[in-house]
C-alpha positions, 0 to 999 in steps of 0.5 A, spaced: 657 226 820 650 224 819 647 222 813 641 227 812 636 221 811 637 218 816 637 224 821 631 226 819 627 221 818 628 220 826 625 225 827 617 226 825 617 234 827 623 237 826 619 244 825 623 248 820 630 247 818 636 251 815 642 247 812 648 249 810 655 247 806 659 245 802 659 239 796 665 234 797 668 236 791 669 244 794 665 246 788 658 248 791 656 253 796 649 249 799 643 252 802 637 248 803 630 250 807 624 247 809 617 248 813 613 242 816 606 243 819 602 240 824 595 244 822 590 245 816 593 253 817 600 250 816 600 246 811 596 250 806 603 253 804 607 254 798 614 256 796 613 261 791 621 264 787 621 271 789 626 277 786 632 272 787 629 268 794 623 265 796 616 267 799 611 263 803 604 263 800 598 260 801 596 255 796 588 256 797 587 263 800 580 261 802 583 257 807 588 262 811 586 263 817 592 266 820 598 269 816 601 273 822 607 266 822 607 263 817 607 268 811 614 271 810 620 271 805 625 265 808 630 266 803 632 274 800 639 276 798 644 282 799 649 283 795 653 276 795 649 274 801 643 269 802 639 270 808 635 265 811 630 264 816 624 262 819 620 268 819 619 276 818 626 276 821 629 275 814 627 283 813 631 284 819 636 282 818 636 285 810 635 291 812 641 291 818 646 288 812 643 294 807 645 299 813 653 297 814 650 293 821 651 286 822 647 279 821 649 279 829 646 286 831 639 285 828 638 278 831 639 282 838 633 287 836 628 280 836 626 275 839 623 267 839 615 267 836 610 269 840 605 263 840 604 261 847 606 255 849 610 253 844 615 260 843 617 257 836 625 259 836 627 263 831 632 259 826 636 263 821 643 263 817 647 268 813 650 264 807 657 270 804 660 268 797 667 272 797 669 269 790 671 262 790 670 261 798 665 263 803 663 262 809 656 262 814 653 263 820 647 259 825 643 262 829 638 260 833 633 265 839 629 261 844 626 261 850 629 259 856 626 252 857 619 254 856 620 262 860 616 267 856 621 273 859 627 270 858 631 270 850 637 265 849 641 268 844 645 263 840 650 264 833 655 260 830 660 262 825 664 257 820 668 261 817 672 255 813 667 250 810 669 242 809 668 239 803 662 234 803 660 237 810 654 241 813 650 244 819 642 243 820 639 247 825 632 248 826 627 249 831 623 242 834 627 238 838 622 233 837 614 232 837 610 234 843 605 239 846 608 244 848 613 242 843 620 243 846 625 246 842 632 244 838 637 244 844 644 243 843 650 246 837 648 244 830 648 237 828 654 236 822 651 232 816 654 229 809 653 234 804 651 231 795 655 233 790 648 233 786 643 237 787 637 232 785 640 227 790 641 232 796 634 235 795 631 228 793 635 225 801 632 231 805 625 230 802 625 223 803 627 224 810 622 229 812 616 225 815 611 224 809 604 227 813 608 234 816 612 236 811 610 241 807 616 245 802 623 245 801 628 250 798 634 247 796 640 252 792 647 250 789 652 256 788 657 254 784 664 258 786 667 258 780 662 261 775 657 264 781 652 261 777 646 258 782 642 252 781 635 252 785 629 246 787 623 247 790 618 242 791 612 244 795 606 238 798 599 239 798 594 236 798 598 229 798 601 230 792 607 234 790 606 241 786 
């Protein structure tokens, strides 16, 4: 396992990123999503809390030059499920659980983003409480080595979570023009106890010139009761 700082801080464009887990007292199911950007365009954006999940927004609608991929709802909840996303494949996904059909099939029906020459991989997760215990699913769709007609579809199921332990996917390997896409399996991270603390370690980890939001969502298996942070940048300052 990696501590969450640390791998992240090694890494100065990441892109978006999901994590999952569970806190080491098996007490929590953690959730956690954030955004970095590298343009004006990117960077003007906000977490804003939404009928259960999130929402982007643009924090100066005056400087919104193209919200085609960066205005969507990363976090929506059915039922006892929580999805999250990169992008408008959150709705898909929905609307596929809300029709009986699975996290699977309505990653089938789409694609990696169409942003010629990066092909931004499309990164999400599906969070399902049952009670006391949970599971989740990662997956991520991309291109086949920059290949505009050629999709890779990749899922990954933890149906027992380890105490303390996590999965982080997301969509950059690294920095680069074009940049390359995330290879290889989820990473496995530590997961807090505290949500201040897991929230305070991912922010921290994030390079300080590109980040730009953060959703962090503790389930507490016994109650049920969620706990949720989100810290957003703009500007230079936390907001």
């Amino acid at each position: 396992m990696e501590q969450l700082a640390t791998y992240l801080g090694s890494n100065i464009y990441p892109g978006r990123g999901i994590i999952f887990g569970k806190s080491p007292d098996g007490r929590n199911a953690v959730t956690a999503y954030f955004i970095m950007g590298r343009s004006e365009n990117s960077r003007n954006r906000i977490f804003k809390r939404n009928n259960g999940g999130i929402k982007t927004e643009a924090y100066d609608p005056s400087k919104l030059t193209d919200p085609s991929l960066i205005i969507y709802s990363p976090v929506r909840i059915y039922e006892d499920a929580t999805i999250v996303t990169n992008g408008d494949q959150t709705d898909t996904i929905y609307e596929f659980l809300k029709s009986g059909k699975s996290f699977e099939d309505a990653l089938r029906t789409r694609c990696f983003e169409p942003d010629a020459p990066n092909f931004t991989p499309r990164i999400s997760g599906l969070v399902s409480v049952s009670g006391s215990s949970f599971s989740y699913k990662l997956s991520i769709l991309k291109s086949d080595r920059g290949n505009e007609n050629q999709c890779l579809r990749f899922f990954y199921e933890y149906d027992n979570p380890i105490n303390g332990e996590g999965h982080i996917i997301h969509t950059y390997d690294r920095d680069g023009d074009p940049l390359p896409s995330f290879t290889g399996e989820p990473r496995c991270v530590c997961i807090d106890n505290d949500i201040e603390t897991f929230t305070r370690n991912i922010w921290t980890g994030l390079n300080e010139d590109n980040k730009v939001s953060l959703f962090v969502r503790y389930i507490d298996l016994l109650t049920g009761i969620a706990d949720t942070r989100i810290v957003n940048k703009i500007g230079g300052k936390e907001v």
